[in-house]
C-alpha positions as CSV (number, residue, x, y, z in Angstrom):
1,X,3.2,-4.6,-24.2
2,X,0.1,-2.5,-23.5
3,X,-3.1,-4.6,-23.5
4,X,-2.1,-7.9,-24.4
5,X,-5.1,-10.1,-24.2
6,X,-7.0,-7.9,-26.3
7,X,-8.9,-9.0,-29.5
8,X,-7.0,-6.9,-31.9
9,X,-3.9,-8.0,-30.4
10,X,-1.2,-7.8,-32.3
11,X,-2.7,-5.9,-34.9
12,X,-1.8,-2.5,-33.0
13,X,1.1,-3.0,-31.6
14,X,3.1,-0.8,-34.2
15,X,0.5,1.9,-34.0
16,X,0.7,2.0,-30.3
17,X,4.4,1.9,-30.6
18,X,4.4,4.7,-32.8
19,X,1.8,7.0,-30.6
20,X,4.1,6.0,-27.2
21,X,7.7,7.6,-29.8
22,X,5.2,10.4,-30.6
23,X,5.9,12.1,-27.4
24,X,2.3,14.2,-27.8
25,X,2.8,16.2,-24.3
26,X,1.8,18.1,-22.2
27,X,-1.5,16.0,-22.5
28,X,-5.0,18.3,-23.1
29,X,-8.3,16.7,-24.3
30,X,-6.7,17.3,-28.4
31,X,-3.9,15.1,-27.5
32,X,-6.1,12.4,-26.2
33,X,-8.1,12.4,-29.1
34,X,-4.5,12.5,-31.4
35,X,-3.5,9.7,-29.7
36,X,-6.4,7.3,-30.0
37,X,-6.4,8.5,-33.7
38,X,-3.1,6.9,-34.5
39,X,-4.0,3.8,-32.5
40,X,-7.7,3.6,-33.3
41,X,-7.9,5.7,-37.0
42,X,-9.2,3.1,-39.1
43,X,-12.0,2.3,-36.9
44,X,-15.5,4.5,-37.3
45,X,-14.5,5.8,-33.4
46,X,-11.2,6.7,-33.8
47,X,-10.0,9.5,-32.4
48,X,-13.5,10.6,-31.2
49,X,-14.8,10.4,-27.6
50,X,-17.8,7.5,-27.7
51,X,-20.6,8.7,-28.2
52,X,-22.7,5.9,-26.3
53,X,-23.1,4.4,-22.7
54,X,-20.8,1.8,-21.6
55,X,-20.3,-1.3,-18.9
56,X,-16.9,-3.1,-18.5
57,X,-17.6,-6.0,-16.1
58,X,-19.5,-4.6,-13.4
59,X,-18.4,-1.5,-13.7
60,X,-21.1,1.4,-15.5
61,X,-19.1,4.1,-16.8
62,X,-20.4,7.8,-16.8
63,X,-22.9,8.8,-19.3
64,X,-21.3,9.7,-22.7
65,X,-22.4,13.1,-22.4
66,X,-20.1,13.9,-19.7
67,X,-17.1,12.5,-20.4
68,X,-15.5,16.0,-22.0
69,X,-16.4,17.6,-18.6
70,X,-15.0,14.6,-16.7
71,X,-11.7,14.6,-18.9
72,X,-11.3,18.2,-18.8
73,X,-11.5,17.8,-15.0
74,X,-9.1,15.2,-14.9
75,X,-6.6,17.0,-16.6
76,X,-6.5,19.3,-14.6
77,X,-7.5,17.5,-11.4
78,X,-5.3,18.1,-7.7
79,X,-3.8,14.8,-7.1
80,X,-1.4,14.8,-3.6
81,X,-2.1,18.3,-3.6
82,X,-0.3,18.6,-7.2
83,X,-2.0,20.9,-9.6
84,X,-2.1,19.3,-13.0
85,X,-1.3,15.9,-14.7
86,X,2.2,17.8,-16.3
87,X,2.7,19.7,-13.3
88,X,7.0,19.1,-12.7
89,X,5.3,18.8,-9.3
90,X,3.1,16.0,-10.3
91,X,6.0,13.9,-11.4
92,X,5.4,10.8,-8.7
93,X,4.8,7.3,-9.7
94,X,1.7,7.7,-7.5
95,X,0.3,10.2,-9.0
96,X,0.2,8.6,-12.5
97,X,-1.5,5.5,-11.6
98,X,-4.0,7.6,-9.5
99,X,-4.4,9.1,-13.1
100,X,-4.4,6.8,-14.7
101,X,-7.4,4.7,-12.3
102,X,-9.2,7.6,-12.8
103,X,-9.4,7.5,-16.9
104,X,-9.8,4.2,-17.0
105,X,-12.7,4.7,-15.1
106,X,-14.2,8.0,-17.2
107,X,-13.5,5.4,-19.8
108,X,-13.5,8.0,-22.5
109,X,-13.7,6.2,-25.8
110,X,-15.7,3.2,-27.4
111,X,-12.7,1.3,-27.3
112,X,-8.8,1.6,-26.8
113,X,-9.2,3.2,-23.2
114,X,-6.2,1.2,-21.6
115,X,-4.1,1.1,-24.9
116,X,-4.1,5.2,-24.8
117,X,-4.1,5.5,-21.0
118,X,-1.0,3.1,-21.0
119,X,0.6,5.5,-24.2
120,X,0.3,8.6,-21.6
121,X,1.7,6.9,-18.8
122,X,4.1,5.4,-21.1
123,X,5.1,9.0,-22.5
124,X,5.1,10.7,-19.0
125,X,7.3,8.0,-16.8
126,X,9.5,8.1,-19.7
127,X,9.9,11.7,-19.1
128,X,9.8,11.7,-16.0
129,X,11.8,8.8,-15.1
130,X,13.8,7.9,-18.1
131,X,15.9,5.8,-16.4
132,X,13.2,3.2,-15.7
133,X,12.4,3.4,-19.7
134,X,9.1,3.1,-20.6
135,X,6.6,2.3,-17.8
136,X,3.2,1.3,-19.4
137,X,0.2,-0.5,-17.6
138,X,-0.1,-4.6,-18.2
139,X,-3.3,-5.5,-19.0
C-alpha cells in the first residue's frame, strides 16, 4: 500500500487504487496532474501543481515557480544514458527509482507527492515487469 502512515490513510486507498488500474501512460506533465486529480480531487490542490514553497524534514524543495520546468525536465531527463522515462530503453528497475528520487524531491504538489509518484512506478513496473505485479514505493 502506497503511503501508509499518512494522515488521510485509509481514506484514499480506493482512489489510489483506481488511478494505479487507470493505466494513464506514457506519463507527460497532463497525466501527472490527472493522476493526483483522481487521488487528490476533492481537495482545493487537486490536480494542480502547489503553488507555494515547501520543506519536508530537512529537505527545502525548489521554489514553486519552477517546478513545471523541473517536471518537464524530468520527463524527459537521460537516466543510464536512456532517453526518456517511457523510453522501452528506460525499462530498468534502476532507472525508475532514480525517477522516482528525483520527483520526490521536485516534490511537485502541496500534497500527495509519494502517493502519485508510487501510482507511476506502480503503472510502469507493471508494464514493464508484469510478472513482479505491481511494484509501488513503501512509505
Amino acid at each position: 500500500m502506497i503511503n501508509l502512515p499518512h494522515e488521510d490513510y485509509p481514506m484514499r486507498i480506493p482512489a489510489t487504487h483506481l488511478a494505479i488500474e487507470s493505466k494513464i501512460l506514457p506519463m507527460d506533465i497532463k497525466s501527472l496532474h490527472k493522476i493526483h486529480k483522481k487521488v487528490f480531487g476533492d481537495t482545493p490542490h487537486g490536480g494542480k501543481f502547489r503553488e507555494v514553497n515547501v520543506r519536508v524534514g530537512s529537505h527545502v524543495a525548489p521554489e514553486h515557480s519552477q517546478v513545471s520546468a523541473l517536471i518537464k525536465k524530468l520527463l524527459v531527463k537521460t537516466y543510464m544514458g536512456l532517453s526518456s522515462i517511457h523510453s522501452p530503453l528506460m525499462q530498468n528497475e534502476e532507472a525508475l527509482i532514480d525517477w522516482y528520487t528525483d520527483f520526490e524531491t521536485i516534490h511537485p504538489f502541496q500534497d500527495g507527492n509519494g502517493r502519485v509518484g508510487g501510482i507511476v512506478v506502480a503503472q510502469y513496473s507493471h508494464l514493464w515487469f508484469p510478472e513482479k505485479g505491481w511494484m509501488a514505493s513503501q512509505q
